[in-house]
NUZAKOL-305891 format. One record per residue (C-alpha): x, y, z; residue number from 1. Coordinates in steps of 0.1 Angstrom, whole numbers. Each point is the difference from the previous one (the first is absolute). Example, Ala and Ser with C-alpha at 12.3 -4.5 7.8 and 13.67 -1.06 7.14 Angstrom:
<atoms>
- 123_-45_78_1
- 14_34_-7_2
</atoms>
This chain:
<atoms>
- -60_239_-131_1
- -4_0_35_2
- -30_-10_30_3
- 2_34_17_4
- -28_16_-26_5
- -27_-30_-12_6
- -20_7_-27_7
- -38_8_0_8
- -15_-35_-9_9
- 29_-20_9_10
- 0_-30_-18_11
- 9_-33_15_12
- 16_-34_-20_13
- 1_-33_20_14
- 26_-26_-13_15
- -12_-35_9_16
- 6_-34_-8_17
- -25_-30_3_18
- -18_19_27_19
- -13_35_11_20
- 10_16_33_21
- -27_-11_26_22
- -22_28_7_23
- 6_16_-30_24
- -31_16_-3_25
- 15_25_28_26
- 26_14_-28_27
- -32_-3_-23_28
- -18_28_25_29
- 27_17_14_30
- -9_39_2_31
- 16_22_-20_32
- 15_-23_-33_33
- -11_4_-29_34
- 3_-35_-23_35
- 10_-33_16_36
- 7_-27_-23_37
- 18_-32_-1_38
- 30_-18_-20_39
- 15_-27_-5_40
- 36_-3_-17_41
- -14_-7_-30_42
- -24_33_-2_43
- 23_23_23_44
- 10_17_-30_45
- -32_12_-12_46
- -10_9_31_47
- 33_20_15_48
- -10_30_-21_49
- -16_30_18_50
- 9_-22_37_51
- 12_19_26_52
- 2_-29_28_53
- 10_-40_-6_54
- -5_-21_25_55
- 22_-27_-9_56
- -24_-36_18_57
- 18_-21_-20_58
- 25_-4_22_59
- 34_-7_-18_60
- -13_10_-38_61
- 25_21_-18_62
- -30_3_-26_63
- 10_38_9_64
- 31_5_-15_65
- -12_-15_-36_66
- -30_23_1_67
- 20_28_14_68
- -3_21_-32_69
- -37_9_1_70
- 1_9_37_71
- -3_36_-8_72
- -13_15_28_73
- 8_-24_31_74
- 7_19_29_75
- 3_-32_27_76
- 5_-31_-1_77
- -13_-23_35_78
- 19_-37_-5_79
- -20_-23_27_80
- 34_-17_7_81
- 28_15_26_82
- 26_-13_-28_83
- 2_19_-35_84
- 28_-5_-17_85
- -28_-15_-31_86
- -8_38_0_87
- 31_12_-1_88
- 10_1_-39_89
- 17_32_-13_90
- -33_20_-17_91
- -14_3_37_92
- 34_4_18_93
- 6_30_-19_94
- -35_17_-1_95
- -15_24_25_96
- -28_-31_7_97
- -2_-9_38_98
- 3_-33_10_99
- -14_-14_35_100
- 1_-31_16_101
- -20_-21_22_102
- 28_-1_24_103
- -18_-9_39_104
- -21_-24_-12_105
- 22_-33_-1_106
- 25_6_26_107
- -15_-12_30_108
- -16_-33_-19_109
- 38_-6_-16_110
- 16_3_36_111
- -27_-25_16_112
- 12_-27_-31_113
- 39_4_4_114
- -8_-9_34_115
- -20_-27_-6_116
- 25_-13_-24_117
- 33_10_24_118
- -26_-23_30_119
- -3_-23_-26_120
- 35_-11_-12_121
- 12_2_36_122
- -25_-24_15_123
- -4_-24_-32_124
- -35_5_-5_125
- 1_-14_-38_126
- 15_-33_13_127
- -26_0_29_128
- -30_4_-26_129
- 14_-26_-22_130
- 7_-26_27_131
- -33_2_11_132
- -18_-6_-33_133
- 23_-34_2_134
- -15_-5_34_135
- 41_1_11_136
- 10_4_31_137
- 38_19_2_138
- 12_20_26_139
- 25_26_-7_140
- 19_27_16_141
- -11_36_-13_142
- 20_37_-4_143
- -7_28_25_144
- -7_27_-17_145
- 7_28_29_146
- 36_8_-2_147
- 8_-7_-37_148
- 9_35_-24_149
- -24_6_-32_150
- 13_25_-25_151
- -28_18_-15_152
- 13_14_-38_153
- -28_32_-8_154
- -3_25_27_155
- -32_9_-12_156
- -36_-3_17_157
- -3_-40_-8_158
- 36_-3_13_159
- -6_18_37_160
- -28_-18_5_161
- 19_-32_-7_162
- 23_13_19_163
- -23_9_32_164
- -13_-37_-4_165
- 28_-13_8_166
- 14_17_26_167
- -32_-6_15_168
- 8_-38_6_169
- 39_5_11_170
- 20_-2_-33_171
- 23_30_-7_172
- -3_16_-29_173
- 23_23_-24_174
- -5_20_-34_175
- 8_5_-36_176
- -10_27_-19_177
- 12_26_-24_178
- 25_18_29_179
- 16_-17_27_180
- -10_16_33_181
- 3_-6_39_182
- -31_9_23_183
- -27_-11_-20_184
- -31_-5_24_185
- -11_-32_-17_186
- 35_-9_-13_187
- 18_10_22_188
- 37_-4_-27_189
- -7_4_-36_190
- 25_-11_-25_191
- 1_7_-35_192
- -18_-27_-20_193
- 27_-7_-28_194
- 21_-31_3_195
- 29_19_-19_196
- 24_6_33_197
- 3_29_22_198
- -10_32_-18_199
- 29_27_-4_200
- -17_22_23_201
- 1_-26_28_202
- -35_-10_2_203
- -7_-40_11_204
- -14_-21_-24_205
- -21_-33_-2_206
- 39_-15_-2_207
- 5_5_35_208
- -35_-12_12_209
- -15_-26_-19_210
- 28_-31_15_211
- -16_8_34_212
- -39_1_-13_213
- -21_-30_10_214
- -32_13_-21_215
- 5_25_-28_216
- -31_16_-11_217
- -5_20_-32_218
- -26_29_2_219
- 16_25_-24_220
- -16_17_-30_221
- 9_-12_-34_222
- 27_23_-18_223
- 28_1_-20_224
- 24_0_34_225
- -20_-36_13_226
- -9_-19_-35_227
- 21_-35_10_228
- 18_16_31_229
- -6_-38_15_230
- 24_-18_-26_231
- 25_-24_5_232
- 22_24_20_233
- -24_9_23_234
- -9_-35_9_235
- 33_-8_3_236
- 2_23_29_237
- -28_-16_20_238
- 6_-30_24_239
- -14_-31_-6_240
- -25_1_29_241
- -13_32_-15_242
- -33_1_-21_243
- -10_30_-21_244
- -36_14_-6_245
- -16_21_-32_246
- -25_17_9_247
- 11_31_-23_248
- 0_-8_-38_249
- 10_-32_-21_250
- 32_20_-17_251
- 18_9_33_252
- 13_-36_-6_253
- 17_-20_-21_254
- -22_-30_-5_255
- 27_-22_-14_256
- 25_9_29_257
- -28_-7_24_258
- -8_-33_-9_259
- 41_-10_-3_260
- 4_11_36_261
- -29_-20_9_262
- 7_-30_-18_263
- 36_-2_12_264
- -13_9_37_265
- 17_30_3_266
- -24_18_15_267
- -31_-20_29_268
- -27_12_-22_269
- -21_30_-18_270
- -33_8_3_271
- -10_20_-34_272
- -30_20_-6_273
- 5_17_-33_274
- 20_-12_-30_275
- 18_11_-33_276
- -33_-8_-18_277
- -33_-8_16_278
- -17_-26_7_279
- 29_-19_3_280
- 3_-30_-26_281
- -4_-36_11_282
- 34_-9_-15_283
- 17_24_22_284
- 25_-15_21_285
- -5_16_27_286
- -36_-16_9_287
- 18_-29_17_288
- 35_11_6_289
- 7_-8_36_290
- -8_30_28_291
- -21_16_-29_292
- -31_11_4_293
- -25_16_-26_294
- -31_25_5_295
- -19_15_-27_296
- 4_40_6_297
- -19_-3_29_298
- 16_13_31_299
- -15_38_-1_300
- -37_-15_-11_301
- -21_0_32_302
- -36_-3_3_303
- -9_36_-9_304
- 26_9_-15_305
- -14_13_-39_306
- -25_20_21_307
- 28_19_19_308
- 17_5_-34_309
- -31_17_-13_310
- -6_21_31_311
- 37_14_-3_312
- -6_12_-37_313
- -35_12_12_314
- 19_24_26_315
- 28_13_-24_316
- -28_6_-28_317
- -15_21_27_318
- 34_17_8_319
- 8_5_-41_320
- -37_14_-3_321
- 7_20_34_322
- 33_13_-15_323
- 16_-11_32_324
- 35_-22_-1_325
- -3_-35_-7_326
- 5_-30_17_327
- 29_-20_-7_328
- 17_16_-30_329
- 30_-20_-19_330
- 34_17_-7_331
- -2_-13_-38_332
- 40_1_3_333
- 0_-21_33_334
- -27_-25_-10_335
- -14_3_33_336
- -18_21_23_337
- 25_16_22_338
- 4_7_34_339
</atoms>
């Protein structure tokens, strides 16, 4: 199965949760389909058969891969997330079913936060808010932030525009990603984002970069090479004035490592956007653990933001229709998008 030749009556599923996709009576009228219907994980199984397109809405189901056996005639799959590792379970890895992305969408909104969050640590905003609900009046000395080094771990979109952000105020900035590199416009040096040493073919690694790191951001996709790369070892490697930031995916860290390094001060702080398993219970420790800060999944979602997602599956369901090449295709061996 492939995009380049769509059927005659092209048949559309939407996978959605609590809510439809705002608008969606413009994928209810959209020229040229056939049916349009919509699931939820419990149904998606009766309704796969004779589907040619899934728009996955429900952003992190992996209702998909239960129901995977009565897709029968899916063609594409559109996940309104830039992150799909919940799509990537063997039965779609190793069909001829395209996957694409909504890769674009989140990566100038994510950049804006980890700045906010980067101005925030350094200038104590959380003690500032707090002292003034107590009607306390503290002055304190605050960081500069021009001049200190953030390594950003995901050379992807989300990470150069992290990356961009920051050089924008005066901090310098380095890399990790899957090969180590010099030159990188955004980067400038990329190391290899494994704590395991130096590789045997000489490439840098996080080993020789994280001790100098005063923020250490984490904008990579979810795969088998990242799941808990920020574990005890890594966090070892980080001074204790440095703070990390998640902005990628809960399992990129060690949640029990984490809140050790925090507890014992090891690290100044982390600011954590996504976590092992969401929402985050209230009996985690790492609600209150000193430096820590908590947001709910939040730092891509911008006023607009489910409308852009809509108008980016709108344009490649006129590109698959079209038989043109589609927007944002993932290498299902990769994970990612590439590129």
């Amino acid at each position: 199965m492939n995009s380049s030749t769509p059927p005659a009556d092209t048949s559309v599923l939407v996978l959605h949760g609590d809510a439809l996709p705002p608008g969606h009576e413009k994928i209810d009228s959209f020229p040229g389909l056939g049916r349009v219907d919509y699931a939820t994980a419990d149904d998606l199984a009766a309704k796969l058969p004779g589907t040619h397109v899934l728009l996955v809405w429900d952003l992190f189901s992996e209702a998909l891969a239960d129901a995977w056996s009565a897709a029968d005639s899916l063609r594409w799959v559109h996940s309104a997330t830039a992150g799909v590792d919940n799509l990537m379970f063997p039965g779609l890895i190793g069909s001829d079913t395209v996957v694409t992305n909504s890769r674009g969408v989140f990566d100038e909104p994510v950049a804006e936060y980890v700045l906010g969050l980067v101005l925030a640590f350094a200038k104590d905003f959380h003690r500032t808010w707090r002292f003034q609900e107590e009607h306390r009046w503290e002055h304190r000395e605050t960081e500069r932030v021009a001049g200190k080094h953030a390594l950003v771990v995901g050379t992807g979109p989300i990470g150069r525009a992290v990356a961009r952000k920051l050089r924008a105020v005066g901090m310098t900035v380095s890399g990790a990603g899957s090969h180590a590199r010099g030159g990188d416009p955004d980067f400038g040096d990329v190391v290899l984002s494994s704590t395991a040493g130096t590789a045997e073919a000489g490439e840098s690694t996080l080993v020789e970069v994280l001790p100098d790191a005063d923020y250490v951001v984490i904008a990579a996709p979810l795969t088998d090479a990242t799941r808990g790369l920020v574990d005890r070892r890594f966090l070892e490697l980080m001074k204790p004035t440095a703070r990390l930031i998640n902005v990628a995916r809960g399992p990129v860290v060690v949640q029990p490592d984490l809140a050790a390094a925090l507890d014992s001060r090891s690290i100044a702080g982390a600011a954590l956007d996504v976590f092992e398993r969401e929402p985050l219970k209230a009996i985690s420790p790492l609600w209150g653990l000193p430096g820590s800060v908590v947001s709910p999944h939040m730092s891509g979602d911008v006023v607009g933001w489910r409308e852009e997602l809509v108008d980016l599956f709108l344009d490649n369901l006129a590109r698959y229709l079209d038989g043109r090449e589609l927007r944002n295709v993932v290498d299902k061996d990769r994970g990612y998008v590439p590129g």
